[in-house]
N, C-alpha and C positions, 0 to 999 in steps of 0.2 A: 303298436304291434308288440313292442318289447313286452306292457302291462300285460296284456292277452297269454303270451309264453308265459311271463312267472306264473299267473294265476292258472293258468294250465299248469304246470310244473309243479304245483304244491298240491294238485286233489291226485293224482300220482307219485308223492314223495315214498319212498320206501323206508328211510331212516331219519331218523331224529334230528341227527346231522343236515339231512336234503333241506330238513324245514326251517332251521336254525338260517341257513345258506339265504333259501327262499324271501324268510319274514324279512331279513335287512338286507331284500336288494327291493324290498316293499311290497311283497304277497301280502295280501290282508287274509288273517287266516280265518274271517267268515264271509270271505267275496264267494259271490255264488256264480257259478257256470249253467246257465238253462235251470235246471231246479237241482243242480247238485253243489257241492260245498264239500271243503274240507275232510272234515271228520264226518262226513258224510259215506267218505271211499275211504276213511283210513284204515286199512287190512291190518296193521301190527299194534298192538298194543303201544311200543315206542313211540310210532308217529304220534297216537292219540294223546298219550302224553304231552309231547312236544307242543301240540297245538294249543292243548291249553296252557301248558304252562306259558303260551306265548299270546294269550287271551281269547283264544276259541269259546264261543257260547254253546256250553252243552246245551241248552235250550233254543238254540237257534232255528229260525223253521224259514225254507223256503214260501216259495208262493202258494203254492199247495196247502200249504202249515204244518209240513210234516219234518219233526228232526232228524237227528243223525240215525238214531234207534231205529226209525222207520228203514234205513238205507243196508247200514252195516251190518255184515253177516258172522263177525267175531264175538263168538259170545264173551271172551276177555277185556273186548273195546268194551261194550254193553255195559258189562259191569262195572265199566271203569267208569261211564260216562254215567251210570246210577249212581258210585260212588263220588262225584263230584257234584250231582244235583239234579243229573235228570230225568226227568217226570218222565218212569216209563207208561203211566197210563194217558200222557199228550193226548189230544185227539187234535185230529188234520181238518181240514175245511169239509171233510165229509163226515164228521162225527167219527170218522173211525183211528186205534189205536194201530200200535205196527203190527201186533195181531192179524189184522185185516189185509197185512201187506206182504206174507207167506203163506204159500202151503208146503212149506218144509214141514215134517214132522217135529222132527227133531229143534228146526228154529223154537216151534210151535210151543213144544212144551218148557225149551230152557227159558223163554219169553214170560211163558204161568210161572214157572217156577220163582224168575226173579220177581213177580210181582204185577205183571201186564194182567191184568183183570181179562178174563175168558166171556163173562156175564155182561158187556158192553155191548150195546145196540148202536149203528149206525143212524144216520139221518133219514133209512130208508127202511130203519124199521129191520134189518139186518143183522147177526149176530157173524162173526169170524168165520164161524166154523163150516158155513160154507163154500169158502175153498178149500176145504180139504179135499186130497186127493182120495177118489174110492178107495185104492188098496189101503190107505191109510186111517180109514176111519173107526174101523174096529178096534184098534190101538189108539187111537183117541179119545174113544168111548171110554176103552178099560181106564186110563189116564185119569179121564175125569172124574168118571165114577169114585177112583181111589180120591182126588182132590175133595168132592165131595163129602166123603166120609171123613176126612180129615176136618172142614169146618163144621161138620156135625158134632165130631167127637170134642172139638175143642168148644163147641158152644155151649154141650153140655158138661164139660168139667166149670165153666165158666159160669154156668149155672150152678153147679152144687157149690163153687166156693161163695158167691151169693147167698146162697140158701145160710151157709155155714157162720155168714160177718153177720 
C-alpha cells in the first residue's frame, strides 16, 4: 500500500522539494499509474526538472506509446523536455503525434511552432487537424497558410544560394 501512496504522490508532486522527498523514500520517477507517469502531469517547470535530474526518460511512453508531450499542457515543460531530448514528432501506437491529442488552438500552434510536424498522417490515413474545433478553424487556416509560406520562401532562398555555389 505504502509503494501505491508514493507513486501516487509523485505524478501530483508540486515542488521540486515534494520529488526530491518522494524519489528517496523510493518513487520511481517513470512508474506509470494506468497510462499516466510522472512528467506526464508535471504542471511546473520545477517538478519537470527535478524528475529528470532524478532520471526521468523524457522519452518514456506508456502503453499507448505516447510520452510526456502527448499529456502536458505547459508549453515551459514542453520545451524543456525538447531541450533535454524529446522527440516532439514521437508517434503513439496509432501513428499519431500529440498534435492528434488537442484541439486547443493555442496548444495547436505552440506544438507547430516548436517543431511537432502539422503534415503527419495517422495509421488511418488521418491528419490532426481534424479535431479542431469549428470556431477555431479559420485561425488555423490563417496559421498555416502563414507556416506554409514560410517554407516556400525559405525553399527558395535555398534554392537561389544553390544556384549561386
Amino acid at each position: 500500500m505504502l509503494d501505491l501512496d508514493i507513486k501516487r504522490e509523485l505524478l501530483f508532486a508540486e515542488t521540486a522539494e515534494d520529488v526530491d522527498i518522494l524519489v528517496k523514500a523510493g518513487a520511481d520517477v517513470n512508474g506509470l499509474m494506468g497510462s499516466v507517469f510522472p512528467l506526464a502531469l508535471a504542471e511546473n517547470l520545477e517538478v519537470a526538472k527535478a524528475l529528470v535530474a532524478h532520471g526521468a526518460d523524457v522519452n518514456f511512453t506508456n502503453k499507448k506509446g505516447e510520452t510526456a508531450i502527448f499529456y502536458n499542457k505547459n508549453i515551459a515543460v514542453i520545451k524543456f523536455l525538447i531541450s533535454q531530448g524529446a522527440n516532439i514528432n514521437h508517434l503513439n501506437n496509432d501513428g499519431e503525434t500529440a498534435l492528434f491529442k488537442t484541439s486547443d488552438i493555442e496548444m495547436i500552434k505552440a506544438l507547430i511552432k516548436l517543431g511537432c510536424s502539422p503534415f503527419l498522417k495517422n495509421k488511418n490515413g488521418d491528419r490532426h487537424d481534424t479535431k479542431i474545433k469549428p470556431a477555431d478553424k479559420e485561425e488555423y487556416q490563417s496559421f498555416m497558410n502563414k507556416l506554409k509560406e514560410m517554407i516556400r520562401n525559405a525553399l527558395e532562398q535555398k534554392k537561389q544560394m544553390l544556384q549561386v555555389a
